[in-house]
N, C-alpha and C positions, 0 to 999 in steps of 0.2 A: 413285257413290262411286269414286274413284279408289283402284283396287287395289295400286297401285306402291306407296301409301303410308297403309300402314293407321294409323301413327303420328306423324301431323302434328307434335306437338310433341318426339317421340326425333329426328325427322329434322334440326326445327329446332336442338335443342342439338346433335346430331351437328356441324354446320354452324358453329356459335358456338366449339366446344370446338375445331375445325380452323383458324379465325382466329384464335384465342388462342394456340395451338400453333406457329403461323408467327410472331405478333408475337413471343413470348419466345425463338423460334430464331433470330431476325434480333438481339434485342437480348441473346442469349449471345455469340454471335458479335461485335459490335460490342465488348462488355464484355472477351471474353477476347485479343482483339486491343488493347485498350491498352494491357496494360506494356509489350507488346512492343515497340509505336508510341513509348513512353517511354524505352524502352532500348534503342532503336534505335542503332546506331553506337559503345556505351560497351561495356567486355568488364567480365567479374566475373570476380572471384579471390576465392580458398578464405579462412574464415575464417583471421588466418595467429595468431601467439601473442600480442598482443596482447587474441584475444579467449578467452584463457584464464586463468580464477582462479589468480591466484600463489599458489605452495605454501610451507608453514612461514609462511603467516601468522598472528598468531594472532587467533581469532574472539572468545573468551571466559577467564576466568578467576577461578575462586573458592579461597579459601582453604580448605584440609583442615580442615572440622568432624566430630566426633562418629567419629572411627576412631580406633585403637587406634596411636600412632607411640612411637620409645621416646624418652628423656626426651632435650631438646635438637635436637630433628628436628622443623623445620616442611616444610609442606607444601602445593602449589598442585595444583589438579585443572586443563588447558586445552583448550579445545578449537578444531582448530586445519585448517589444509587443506593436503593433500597429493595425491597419485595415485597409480594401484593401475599405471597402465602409462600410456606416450604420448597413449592417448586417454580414460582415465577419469579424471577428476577425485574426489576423496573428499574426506569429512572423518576425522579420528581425534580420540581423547581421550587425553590422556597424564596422568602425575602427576608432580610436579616434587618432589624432595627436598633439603634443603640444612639445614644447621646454623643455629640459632637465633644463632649467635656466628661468623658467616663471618668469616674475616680478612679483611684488606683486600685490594683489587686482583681483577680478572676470575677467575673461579673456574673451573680444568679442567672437564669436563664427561664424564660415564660417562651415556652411549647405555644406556640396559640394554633389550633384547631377548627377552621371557619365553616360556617355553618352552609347551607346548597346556593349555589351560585351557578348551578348545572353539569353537567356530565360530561363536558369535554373540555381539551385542553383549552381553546382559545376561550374558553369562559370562567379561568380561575386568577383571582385576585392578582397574582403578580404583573398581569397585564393591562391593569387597569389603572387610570391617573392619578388615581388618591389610593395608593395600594395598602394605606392601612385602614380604608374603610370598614366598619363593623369590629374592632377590635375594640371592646371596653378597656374603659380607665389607660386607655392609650399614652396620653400625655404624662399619666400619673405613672405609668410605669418604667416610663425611658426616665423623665424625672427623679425616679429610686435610684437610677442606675442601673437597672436592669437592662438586659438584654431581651428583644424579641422575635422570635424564629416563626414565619408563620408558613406553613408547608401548603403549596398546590392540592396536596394527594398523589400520588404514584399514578406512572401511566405505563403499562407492559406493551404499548406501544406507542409512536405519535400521534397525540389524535386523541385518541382515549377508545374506552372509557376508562375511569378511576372506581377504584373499590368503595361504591357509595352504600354505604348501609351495612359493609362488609367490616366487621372492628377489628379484626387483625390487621387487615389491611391498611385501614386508614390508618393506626396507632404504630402500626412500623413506620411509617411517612411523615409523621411527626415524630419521631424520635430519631430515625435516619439525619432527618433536618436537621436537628440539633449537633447529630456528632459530627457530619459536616459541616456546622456553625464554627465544632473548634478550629477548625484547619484554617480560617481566615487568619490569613497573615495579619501583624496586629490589632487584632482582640482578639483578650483573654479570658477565655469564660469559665467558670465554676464547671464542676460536674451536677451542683444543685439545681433541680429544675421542679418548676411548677407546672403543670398543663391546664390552660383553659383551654373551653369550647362551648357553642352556640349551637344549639338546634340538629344538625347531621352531627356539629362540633361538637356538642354536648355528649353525644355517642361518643364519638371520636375518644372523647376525651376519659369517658369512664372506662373503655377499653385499651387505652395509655394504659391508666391504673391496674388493668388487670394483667396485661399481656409484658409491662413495661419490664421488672423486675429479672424475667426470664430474659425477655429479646436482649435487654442492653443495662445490662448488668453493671454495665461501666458508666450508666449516667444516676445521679441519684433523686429517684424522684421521692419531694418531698410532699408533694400535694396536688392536688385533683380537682378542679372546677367547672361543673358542668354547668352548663347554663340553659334553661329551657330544653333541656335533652330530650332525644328522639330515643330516649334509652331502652322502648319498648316497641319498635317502628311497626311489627305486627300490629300490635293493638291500635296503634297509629293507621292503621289504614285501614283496618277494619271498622273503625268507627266514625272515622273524621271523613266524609265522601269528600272534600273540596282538596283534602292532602292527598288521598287513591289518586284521582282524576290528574290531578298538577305533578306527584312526584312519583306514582304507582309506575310508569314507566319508567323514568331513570332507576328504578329497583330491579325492574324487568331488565333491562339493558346490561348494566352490569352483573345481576347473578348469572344470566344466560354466557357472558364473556367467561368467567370465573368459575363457575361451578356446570360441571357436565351434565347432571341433573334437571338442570335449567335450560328449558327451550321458549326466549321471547313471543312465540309465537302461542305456545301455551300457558304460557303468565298473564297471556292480556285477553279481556274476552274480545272475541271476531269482533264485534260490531264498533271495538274501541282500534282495533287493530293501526287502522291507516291514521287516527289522530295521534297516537302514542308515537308511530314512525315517526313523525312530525315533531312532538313535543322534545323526544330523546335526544335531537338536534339541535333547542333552543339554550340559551344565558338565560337567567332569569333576573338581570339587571338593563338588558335592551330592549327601550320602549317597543317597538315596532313587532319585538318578540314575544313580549309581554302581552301585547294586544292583539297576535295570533293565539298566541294559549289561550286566552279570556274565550276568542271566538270557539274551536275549539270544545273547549270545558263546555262553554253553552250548549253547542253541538250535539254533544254524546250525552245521552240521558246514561244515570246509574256508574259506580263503580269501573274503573279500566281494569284493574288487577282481578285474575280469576283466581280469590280467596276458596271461593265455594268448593273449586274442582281442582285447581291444582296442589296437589297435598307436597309435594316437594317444596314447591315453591314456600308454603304455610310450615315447613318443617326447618327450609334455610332461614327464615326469619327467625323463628325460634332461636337457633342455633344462636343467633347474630343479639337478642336480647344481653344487656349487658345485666350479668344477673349473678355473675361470678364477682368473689371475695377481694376489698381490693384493702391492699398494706396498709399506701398513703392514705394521711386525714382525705377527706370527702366534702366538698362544701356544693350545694345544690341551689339555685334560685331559677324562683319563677315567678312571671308576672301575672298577675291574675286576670289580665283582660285579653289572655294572649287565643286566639283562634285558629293558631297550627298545633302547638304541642298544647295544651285545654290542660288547664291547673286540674283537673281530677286525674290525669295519666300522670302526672309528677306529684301530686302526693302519693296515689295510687303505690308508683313505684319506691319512692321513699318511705311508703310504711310498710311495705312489702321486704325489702334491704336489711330494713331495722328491727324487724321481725325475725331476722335469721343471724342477729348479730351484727351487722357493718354498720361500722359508726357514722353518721353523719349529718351534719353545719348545713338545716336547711332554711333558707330566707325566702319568701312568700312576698312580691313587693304589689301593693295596690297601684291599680292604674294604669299598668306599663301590659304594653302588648308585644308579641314577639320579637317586632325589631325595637319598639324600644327599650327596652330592658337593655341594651347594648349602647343605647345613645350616648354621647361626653355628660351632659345632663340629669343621667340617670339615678338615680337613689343607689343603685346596684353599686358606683361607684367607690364608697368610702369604704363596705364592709368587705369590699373585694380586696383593693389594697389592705387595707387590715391585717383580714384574714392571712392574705399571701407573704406579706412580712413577717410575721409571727412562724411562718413555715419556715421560709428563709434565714429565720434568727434562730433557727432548734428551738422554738418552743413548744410544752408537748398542747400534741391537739385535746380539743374538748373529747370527754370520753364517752359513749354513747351515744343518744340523738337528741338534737332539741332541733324545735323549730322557732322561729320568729318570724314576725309579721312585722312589715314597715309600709 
């Protein structure tokens, strides 16, 4: 018996498995040397803009069924493409408002910019029964003639999040809105456009003004209205603990999506960690929702956002400060009894602005708290319309700053 080889036939596949082992390394090799051999001599270049989806196209379009609009107000829901920054592509939904009796000729157009209603898709305004809730001087607007585009926010996937606190972000997604407003098959709209905005919308909306000029060039914006803006969210959460605690997460959420820098789990401190999880998933218009957060909020003692330690996070904020130079007039109000954006962070900001040159129309109104300053009832009402006609007539804006009290 030959002892070297007690297993004649392991020896023989040992043997078989080492030829077959060489044949498929000779033909890897052969295989992964031919593109090379193919693109021998020719150089490549970077995908360049060509091969990216144009933005403010519009993808879809159905008419407003089964919601609550007031009498003479129709309505289109679009969905449409835009991007969250240079290299994310999105889609958004927006809802288009305009008079059952538009006059004739291209119709102005009001951007509108709405203020946190939460962080993901199934909790932005187009879904909701009265979809123009929160929109001031509403009636008075489709009433002009005017046209109103009001944007979801962009989502770079289903589901979200949306670029909250992010102002390029948001301010491509109202403006995308708009240029896929034109493509509705009968209305005609103006390339003149005003942009309001509430509270995140207020940001929103001064980052229109800043960004707007460059991104779409093709639309003409004629004016800027912020309204209780979040226009310095930093300082906003550093000082206000009840906005940290309620919105510090949806900040966390989305800069952690968006910016590489950003890791939700270092944005929030530990002991907030597992309530933030929870909060980043709620609407902030459903009872049942509303009355988890309360619990919650109660819950965590102290600040969710880790201002102290995380210096990124305190530097993307910065960044996101709307604090850059804007073309259009500037009109600004605030209510003085408001307890999320606190009348000292919007004078604060407005004399800070006016300090460095940018002109700006600011009204100060008594009485009115966050959400009402937006109410039909509001005082904010008359000098908005106003204001926004005079835009839309080419008239030139006030020069400098004033402010007024009402």
């Amino acid at each position: 018996m030959n002892k070297t080889a007690p297993w004649p036939g392991l020896a023989r596949a040992l043997v078989l498995l080492a030829a077959v082992a060489a044949v498929w390394s000779v033909a890897f090799a052969q295989s992964s040397n031919a593109p090379q051999e193919i693109l021998e001599g020719v150089t490549l270049s970077s995908p360049g803009p060509f091969y990216d989806p144009p933005s403010g196209k519009l993808l879809r379009v159905e008419k407003l069924t089964g919601v609550t609009l007031p009498q003479g107000v129709q309505g289109w829901r679009i969905l449409y493409t835009t991007t969250v920054n240079d290299n994310t592509p999105a889609t958004a939904v927006a809802v288009v408002f305009a008079s059952t009796n538009l006059p004739p000729g291209p119709r102005p157009v009001i951007d509108w910019v709405h203020g946190t209603t939460g962080l993901l898709q199934r909790c932005m305004p187009s879904l909701v029964s009265v979809p123009q809730t929160g929109i001031p001087a509403f009636v008075e607007a489709i009433s002009a003639g005017w046209v109103v585009v009001a944007t979801d926010y962009s989502f770079a996937e289903k589901g979200g999040p949306h670029p909250y606190i992010i102002g390029s972000g948001e301010a491509r997604a109202g403006l995308d809105a708009v240029r896929a407003a034109h493509e509705i098959s009968g209305l005609t709209l103006d390339t003149k456009t005003v942009v309001w905005g509430h509270s995140q919308g207020g940001h929103s909306a001064l980052w229109t003004g800043i960004v707007g000029p460059q991104y779409a060039p093709d639309l003409k914006l004629v004016g800027v209205a912020a309204i209780a803006p979040a226009a310095d969210m930093g300082r906003i959460l550093r000082e206000n603990q009840s906005v940290n605690v309620r919105l510090g997460p949806y900040v966390a959420a989305a800069y952690s999506r968006f910016y590489p820098d950003i890791k939700f789990d270092e944005a929030i401190r530990p002991e907030a960690l597992a309530g933030s999880s929870e909060i980043v998933g709620f609407c902030g218009f459903i009872p049942a929702e509303k009355a988890r957060i309360a619990e919650i909020m109660a819950a965590t003692r102290g600040p969710f956002l880790a201002l102290d330690t995380d210096h990124a996070l305190v530097a993307r904020l910065a960044e996101n400060k709307a604090d850059k130079m804007i073309a259009a007039p500037v009109f600004v109000a605030q209510g003085m009894t408001d307890a999320v954006v606190l009348p000292a962070f919007t004078d604060g900001y407005v004399a800070e602005r006016c300090a460095v040159g940018q002109p700006i129309t600011y009204l100060r109104i008594s009485g009115r708290d966050h959400a009402g300053i937006v109410k039909p009832d509001s005082p904010l009402t008359q000098p908005l319309i106003a204001w926004t006609s005079d835009r839309f007539a080419g008239k030139a804006a006030p020069k400098g700053c004033s402010t007024t009290e009402l």
